[in-house]
N, C-alpha and C positions, 0 to 999 in steps of 0.2 A: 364459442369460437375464441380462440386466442386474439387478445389483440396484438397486433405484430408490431403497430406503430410503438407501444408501451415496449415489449420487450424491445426492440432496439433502443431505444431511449436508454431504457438498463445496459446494454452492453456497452453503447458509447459510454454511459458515466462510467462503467468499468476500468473501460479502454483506457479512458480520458485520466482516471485517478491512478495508473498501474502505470502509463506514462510521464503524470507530475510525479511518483514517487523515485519513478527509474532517471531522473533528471536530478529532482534533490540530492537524491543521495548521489548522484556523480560529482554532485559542485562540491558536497561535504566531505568527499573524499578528495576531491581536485584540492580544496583548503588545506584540508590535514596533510598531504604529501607536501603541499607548498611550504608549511609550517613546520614539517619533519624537517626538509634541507635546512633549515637555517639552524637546525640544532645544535648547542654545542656541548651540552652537558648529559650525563645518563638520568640525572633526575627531573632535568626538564622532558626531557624523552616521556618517560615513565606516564610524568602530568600531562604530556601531550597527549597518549596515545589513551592513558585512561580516561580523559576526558572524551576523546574520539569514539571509543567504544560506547561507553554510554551514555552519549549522546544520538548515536547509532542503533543502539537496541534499542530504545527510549523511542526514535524515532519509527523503528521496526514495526514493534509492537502496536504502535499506535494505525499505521497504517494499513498493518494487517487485519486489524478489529473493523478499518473503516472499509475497506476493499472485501471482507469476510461479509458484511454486512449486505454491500454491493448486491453481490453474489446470492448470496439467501433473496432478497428480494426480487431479482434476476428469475430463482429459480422457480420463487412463489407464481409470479407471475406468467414462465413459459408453461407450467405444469397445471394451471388452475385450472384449464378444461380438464384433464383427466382425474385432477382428483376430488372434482365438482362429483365427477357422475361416480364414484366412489361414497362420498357423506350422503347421511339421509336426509329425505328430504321435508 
C-alpha cells in the first residue's frame, strides 16, 4: 500500500519549490525593469538586459533540474505499489 503521508510530503516539497521559484524570478524581474527605467545609454541597455538573461536561464535551468527531480521521486513513490507487483520477486 501506498504510503500517502510520503507522497504528500513530495507534493508539498513540489508545491513549496515551484512557489519559491515563481516568486524569485518575479523580484529578478521586478529589479531588472527597476534597473531598465533608469537607463540611459544603448550599451548600458545591452549589459543590462544580458546580464538579465543569463542570470535567468542560469537560474531556469537550475531550478528545473531541482523541481525535475522533485517530480521523479514524487512519482517513484506514488507508483511503487504497482510496480512492486510487476519486479520479481
Amino acid at each position: 500500500m501506498t504510503d500517502f503521508t510520503s507522497v504528500q510530503k513530495q507534493l508539498t516539497a513540489i508545491t513549496t519549490a515551484q512557489t519559491d521559484f515563481a516568486k524569485s524570478s518575479f523580484e529578478a524581474s521586478k529589479a531588472y525593469f527597476e534597473k531598465l527605467a533608469g537607463v540611459k545609454s544603448p550599451d548600458k541597455f545591452v549589459e543590462l538586459t544580458t546580464e538579465y538573461a543569463k542570470s535567468a536561464q542560469e537560474t531556469f535551468v537550475s531550478e528545473a533540474t531541482k523541481i525535475g527531480e522533485l517530480y521523479k521521486t514524487f512519482a517513484q513513490e506514488a507508483f511503487r505499489p504497482f510496480t512492486s507487483s510487476f519486479l520479481p520477486k
